[in-house]
C-alpha positions in Angstrom: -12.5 263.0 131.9 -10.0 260.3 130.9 -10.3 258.5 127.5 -11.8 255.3 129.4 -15.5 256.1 130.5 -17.5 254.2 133.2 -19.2 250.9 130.5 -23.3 251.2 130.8 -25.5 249.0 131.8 -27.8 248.7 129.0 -28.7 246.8 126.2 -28.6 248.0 121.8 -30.9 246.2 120.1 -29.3 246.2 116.6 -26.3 244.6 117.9 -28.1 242.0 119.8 -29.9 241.1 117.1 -26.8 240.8 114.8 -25.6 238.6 117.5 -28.9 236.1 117.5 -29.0 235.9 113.8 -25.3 235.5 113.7 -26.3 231.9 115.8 -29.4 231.6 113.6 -27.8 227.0 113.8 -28.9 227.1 117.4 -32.4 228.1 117.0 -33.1 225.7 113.8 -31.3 222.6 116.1 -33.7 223.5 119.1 -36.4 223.5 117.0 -35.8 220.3 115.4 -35.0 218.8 118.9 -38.6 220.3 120.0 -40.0 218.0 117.4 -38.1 215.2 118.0 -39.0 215.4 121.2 -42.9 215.3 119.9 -42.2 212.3 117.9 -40.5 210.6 120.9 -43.6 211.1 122.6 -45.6 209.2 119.8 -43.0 206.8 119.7 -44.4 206.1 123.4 -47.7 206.3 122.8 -48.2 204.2 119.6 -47.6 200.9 121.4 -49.6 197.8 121.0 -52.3 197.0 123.9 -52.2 193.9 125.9 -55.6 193.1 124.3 -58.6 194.2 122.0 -61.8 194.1 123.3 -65.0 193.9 120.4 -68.4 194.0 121.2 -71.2 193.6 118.9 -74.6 193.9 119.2 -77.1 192.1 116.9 -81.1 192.1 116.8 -82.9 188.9 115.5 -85.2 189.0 113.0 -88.3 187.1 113.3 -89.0 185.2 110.3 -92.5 183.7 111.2 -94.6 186.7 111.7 -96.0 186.7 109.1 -98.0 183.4 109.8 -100.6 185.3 111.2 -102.0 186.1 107.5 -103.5 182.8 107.1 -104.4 182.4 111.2 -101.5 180.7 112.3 -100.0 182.3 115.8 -96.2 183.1 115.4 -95.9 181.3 119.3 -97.0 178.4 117.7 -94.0 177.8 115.9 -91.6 176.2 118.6 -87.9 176.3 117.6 -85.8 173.3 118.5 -83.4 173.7 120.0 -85.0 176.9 121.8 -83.0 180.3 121.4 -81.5 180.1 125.2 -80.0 176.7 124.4 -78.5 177.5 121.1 -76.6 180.0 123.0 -75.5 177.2 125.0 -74.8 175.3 122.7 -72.7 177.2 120.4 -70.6 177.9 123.5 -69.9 174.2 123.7 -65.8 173.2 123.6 -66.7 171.1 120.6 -68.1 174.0 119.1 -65.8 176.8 120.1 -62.7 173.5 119.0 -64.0 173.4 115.2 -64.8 177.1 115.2 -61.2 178.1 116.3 -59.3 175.3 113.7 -61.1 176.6 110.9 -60.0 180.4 111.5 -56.3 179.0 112.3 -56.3 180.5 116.2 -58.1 180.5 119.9 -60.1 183.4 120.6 -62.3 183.7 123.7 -65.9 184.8 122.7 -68.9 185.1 124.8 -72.7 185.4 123.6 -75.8 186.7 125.4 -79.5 187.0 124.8 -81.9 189.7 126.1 -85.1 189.1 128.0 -87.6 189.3 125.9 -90.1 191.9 127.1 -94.0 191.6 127.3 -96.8 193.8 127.6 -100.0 193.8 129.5 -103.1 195.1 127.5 -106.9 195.1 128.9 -110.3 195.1 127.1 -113.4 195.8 128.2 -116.1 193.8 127.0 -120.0 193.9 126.4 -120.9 192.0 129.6 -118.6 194.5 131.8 -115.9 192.1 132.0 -112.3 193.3 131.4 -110.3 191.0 129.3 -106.2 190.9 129.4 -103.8 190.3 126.9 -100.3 189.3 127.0 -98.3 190.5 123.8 -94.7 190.1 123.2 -92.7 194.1 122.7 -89.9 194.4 120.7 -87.5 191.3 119.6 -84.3 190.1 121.8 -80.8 191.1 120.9 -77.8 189.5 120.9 -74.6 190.2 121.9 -71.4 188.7 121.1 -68.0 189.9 123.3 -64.8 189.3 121.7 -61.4 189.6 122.6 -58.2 189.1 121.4 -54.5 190.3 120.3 -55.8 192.1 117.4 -58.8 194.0 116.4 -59.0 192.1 113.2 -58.6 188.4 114.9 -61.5 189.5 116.5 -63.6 190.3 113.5 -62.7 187.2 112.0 -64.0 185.2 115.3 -66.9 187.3 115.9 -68.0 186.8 112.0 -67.7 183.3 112.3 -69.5 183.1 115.6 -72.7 185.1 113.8 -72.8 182.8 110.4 -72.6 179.5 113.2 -75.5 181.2 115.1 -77.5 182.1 112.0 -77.2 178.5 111.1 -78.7 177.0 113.9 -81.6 179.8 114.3 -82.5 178.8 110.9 -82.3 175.1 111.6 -84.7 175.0 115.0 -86.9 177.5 113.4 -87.5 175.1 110.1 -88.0 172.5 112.9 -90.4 174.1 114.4 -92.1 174.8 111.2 -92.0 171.2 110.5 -93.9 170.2 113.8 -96.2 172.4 113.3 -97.0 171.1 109.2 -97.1 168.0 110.3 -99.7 168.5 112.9 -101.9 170.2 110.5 -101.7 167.6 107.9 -102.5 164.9 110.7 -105.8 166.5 111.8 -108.3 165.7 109.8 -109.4 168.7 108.6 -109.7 169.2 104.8 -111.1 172.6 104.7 -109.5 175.3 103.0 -108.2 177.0 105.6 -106.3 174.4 106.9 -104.6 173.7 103.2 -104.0 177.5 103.1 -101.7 176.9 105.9 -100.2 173.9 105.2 -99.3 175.8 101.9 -97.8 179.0 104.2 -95.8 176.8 106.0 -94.1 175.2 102.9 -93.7 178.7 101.3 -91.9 179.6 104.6 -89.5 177.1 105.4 -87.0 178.3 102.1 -87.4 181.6 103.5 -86.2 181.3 106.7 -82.5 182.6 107.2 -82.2 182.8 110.9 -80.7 186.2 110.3 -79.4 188.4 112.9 -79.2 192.5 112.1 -76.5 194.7 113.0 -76.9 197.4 115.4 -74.0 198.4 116.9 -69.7 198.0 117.3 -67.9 198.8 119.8 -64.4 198.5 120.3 -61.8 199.1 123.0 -58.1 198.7 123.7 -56.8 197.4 126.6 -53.7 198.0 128.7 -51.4 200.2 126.6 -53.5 203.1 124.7 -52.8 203.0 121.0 -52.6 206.8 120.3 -50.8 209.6 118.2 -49.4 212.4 117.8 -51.3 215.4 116.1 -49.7 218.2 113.3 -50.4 220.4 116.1 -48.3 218.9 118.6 -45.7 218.6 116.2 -45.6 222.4 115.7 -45.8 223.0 119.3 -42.8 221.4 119.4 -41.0 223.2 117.0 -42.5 226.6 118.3 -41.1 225.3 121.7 -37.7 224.2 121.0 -36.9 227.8 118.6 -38.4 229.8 121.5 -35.9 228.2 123.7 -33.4 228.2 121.0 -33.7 231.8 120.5 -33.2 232.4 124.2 -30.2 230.9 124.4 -29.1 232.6 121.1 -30.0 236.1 123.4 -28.1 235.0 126.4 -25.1 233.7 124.5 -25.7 237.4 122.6 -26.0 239.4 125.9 -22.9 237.5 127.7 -20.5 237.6 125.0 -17.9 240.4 124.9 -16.9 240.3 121.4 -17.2 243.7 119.7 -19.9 243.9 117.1 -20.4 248.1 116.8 -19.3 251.0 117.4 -21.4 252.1 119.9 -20.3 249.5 121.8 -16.9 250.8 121.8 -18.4 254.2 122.6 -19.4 252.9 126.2 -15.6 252.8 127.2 -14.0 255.8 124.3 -14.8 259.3 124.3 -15.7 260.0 120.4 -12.6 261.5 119.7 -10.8 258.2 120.1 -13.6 256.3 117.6 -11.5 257.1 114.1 -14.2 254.9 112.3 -15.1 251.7 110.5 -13.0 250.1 107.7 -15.3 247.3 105.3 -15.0 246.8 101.9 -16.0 249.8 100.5 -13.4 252.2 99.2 -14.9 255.0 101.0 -14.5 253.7 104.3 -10.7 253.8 103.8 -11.1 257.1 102.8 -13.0 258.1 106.0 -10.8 256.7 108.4 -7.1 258.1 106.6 -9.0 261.3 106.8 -9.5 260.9 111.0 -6.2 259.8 111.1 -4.2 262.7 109.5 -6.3 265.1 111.5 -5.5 263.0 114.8 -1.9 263.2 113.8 -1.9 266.7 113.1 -3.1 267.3 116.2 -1.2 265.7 118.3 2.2 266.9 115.8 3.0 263.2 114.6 4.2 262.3 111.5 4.2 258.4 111.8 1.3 256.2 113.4 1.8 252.4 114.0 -1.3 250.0 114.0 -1.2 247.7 117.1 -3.6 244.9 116.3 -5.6 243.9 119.8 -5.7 239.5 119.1 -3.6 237.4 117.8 -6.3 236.3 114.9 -5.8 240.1 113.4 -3.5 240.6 110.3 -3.0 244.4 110.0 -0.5 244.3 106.8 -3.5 244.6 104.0 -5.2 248.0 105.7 -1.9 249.6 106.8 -1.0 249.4 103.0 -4.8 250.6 101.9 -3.9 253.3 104.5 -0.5 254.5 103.7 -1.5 255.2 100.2 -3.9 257.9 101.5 -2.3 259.3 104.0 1.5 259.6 102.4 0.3 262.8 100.5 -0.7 264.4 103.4 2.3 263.5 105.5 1.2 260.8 107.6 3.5 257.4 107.4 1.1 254.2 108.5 2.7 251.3 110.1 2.1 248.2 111.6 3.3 246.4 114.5 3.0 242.9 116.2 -0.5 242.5 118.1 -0.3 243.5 121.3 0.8 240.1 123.2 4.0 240.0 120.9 5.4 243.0 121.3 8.0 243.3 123.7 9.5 246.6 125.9 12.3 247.4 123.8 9.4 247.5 120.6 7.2 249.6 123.0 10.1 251.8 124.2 12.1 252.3 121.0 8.8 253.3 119.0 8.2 257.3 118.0 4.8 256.8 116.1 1.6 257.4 117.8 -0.6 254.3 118.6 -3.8 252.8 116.9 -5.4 249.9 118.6 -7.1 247.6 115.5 -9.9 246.3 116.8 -11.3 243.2 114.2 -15.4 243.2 114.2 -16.5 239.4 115.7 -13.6 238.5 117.0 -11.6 241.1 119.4 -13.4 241.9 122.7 -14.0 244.4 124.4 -11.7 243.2 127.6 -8.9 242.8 124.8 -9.3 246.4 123.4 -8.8 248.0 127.0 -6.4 246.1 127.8 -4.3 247.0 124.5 -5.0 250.6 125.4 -3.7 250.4 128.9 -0.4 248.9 127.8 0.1 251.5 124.9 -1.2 254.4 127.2 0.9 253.2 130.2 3.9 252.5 127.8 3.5 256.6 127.3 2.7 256.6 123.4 0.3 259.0 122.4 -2.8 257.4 121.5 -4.7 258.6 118.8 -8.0 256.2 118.8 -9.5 253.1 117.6 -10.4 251.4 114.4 -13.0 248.8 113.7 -12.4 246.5 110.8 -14.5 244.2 109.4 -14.0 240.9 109.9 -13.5 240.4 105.9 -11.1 242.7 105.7 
């Protein structure tokens, strides 16, 4: 079997996950680009609509019920104007003119009043006869449709509407009550009932508000919808972008040829060639002057040159580390020009035996074959590889 084996097709998970947190920058940057993304999106969404649209619902009280203590019919009491035309007639460009200058701005507003409802009830009475009655269910509502730029133009209009409404509710229903006092006091009738009334009617009129109850709000935008964004979208971003981010971290990992272990030297060496790891600790020099001495022996070599594989590797420092060890024992430890540098009459005119330095990060594995070809085809003997650490 020659020293250069067939690579396989397979994947070691320590080193690729050396290599993805090695590019730990590109996995934070897709993340944060998954979130920018998100806010981009809220960016979009969080723009102002054409127009606001405010309806509100009121129910009208009814002030004059009451009455019926001291005998008086509620129906009696005719407001002037009559609730349909004080619809119409706070809708009136006058109106809606003085309205508008005194909240600074023109805002289009709309009223409506419901049909009041009615129910049928009949009696049956001693002579067999059936009697019907015609009572009044409920009381109407009103409605008041705004819109505008802004929500809050809106309220302001819609507010303003209700207290002109309330105004003139109050003021036909006092006219109504008015009529109707001064019809009482014109008959003449001096019995206590009728004075009872008279007095009611007085007692009511300061009462009287025109007041119109709240029942409901509702609000809509139109054209563009004012939204956001939620936390959870956000994290879904940032989830999204770092699994991306980590996939391209793995595929930059799988694709790249730089040498990172030994086992991935061991794909294309037979073990024999794989004199070991050199890293900061002491030990590790130790190890690998031991392989070499025992290589050199072998192979009956007294000197071995170091042949750096790239041009970025600096094999002074560890020749010198080396030397010291392996002097003793009769091995002399060189060091030569990397690989592209070195030139026939260097290849030809050397007697040591050859060490390809391989530097952990940076030399790949195309490099380190390569290197080995020339030595091997140069006829050196070889006696293996080393892997450095980077830091060395």
């Amino acid at each position: 079997m020659g020293i250069l084996n067939r690579e396989v097709g397979e994947v070691e998970l320590i080193p690729v996950a050396k290599g993805i947190i090695t590019r730990w920058w590109i996995v934070l940057i897709a993340a944060l680009l998954g979130t920018v993304a998100m806010w981009s999106q809220e960016s979009d969404l969080s723009t102002m609509p054409t127009s606001i649209e405010v309806v509100r619902t009121y129910e009208s009280r009814d002030e004059t019920a009451l009455l019926s203590l001291v005998g008086i019919d509620p129906a009696t009491v005719s407001p002037f104007p009559s609730f349909e035309h004080q619809i119409l007639q706070i809708q009136e460009p006058a109106t809606r003119d003085a309205i508008s200058a005194k909240i600074g701005f023109d805002v289009r507003v709309s009223i409506s009043r419901s049909e009041q409802r009615f129910s049928l009830l009949d009696t049956v009475e001693g002579d067999g006869k059936t009697k019907f009655t015609f009572l009044s269910v409920g009381t109407p509502t009103y409605t008041f449709f705004c819109s505008a730029t802004s929500e809050d133009n809106c309220n302001t209009a819609l507010d303003e509407y209700q207290t002109q409404l309330q105004e003139i509710r109050k003021q036909s229903i006092v006219s109504g009550l008015d009529r109707l006092q001064l019809l009482l006091e014109s008959l003449s009738l001096n019995t206590a009932s009728n004075s009872e009334q008279i007095s009611a009617l007085k007692a009511t009129k300061p009462l009287i508000k025109g007041e119109l109850a709240l029942l409901s709000t509702k609000t809509d935008a139109i054209g563009a919808t004012v939204s956001t964004v939620k936390s959870s979208t956000y994290v879904f971003g940032f989830l999204g972008g770092a699994l991306v981010g980590l996939l391209i971290a793995l595929q930059l990992t799988l694709i790249d040829k730089r040498v990172r272990s030994l086992n991935q030297l061991a794909k294309r060496f037979e073990a024999q060639a794989l004199l070991g790891t050199v890293t900061s600790e002491p030990a590790s020099i130790q190890h690998v002057a031991a392989a070499i001495v025992a290589r050199a022996h072998t192979l009956s070599l007294t000197s071995v040159a170091i042949v750096p594989v790239d041009e970025q590797t600096s094999a002074k420092i560890l020749v010198e580390q080396l030397h010291v060890v392996t002097s003793p024992m009769g091995v002399t430890v060189v060091s030569l020009a990397n690989i592209s540098s070195l030139s026939a009459q260097d290849l030809v005119s050397s007697t040591s035996g050859m060490i390809a330095l391989v530097t952990q990060g940076v030399s790949t594995i195309d490099k380190v074959a390569a290197t080995w070809s020339v030595l091997e085809n140069a006829q050196k003997p070889m006696l293996g590889v080393i892997l450095a650490d980077s830091a060395i």
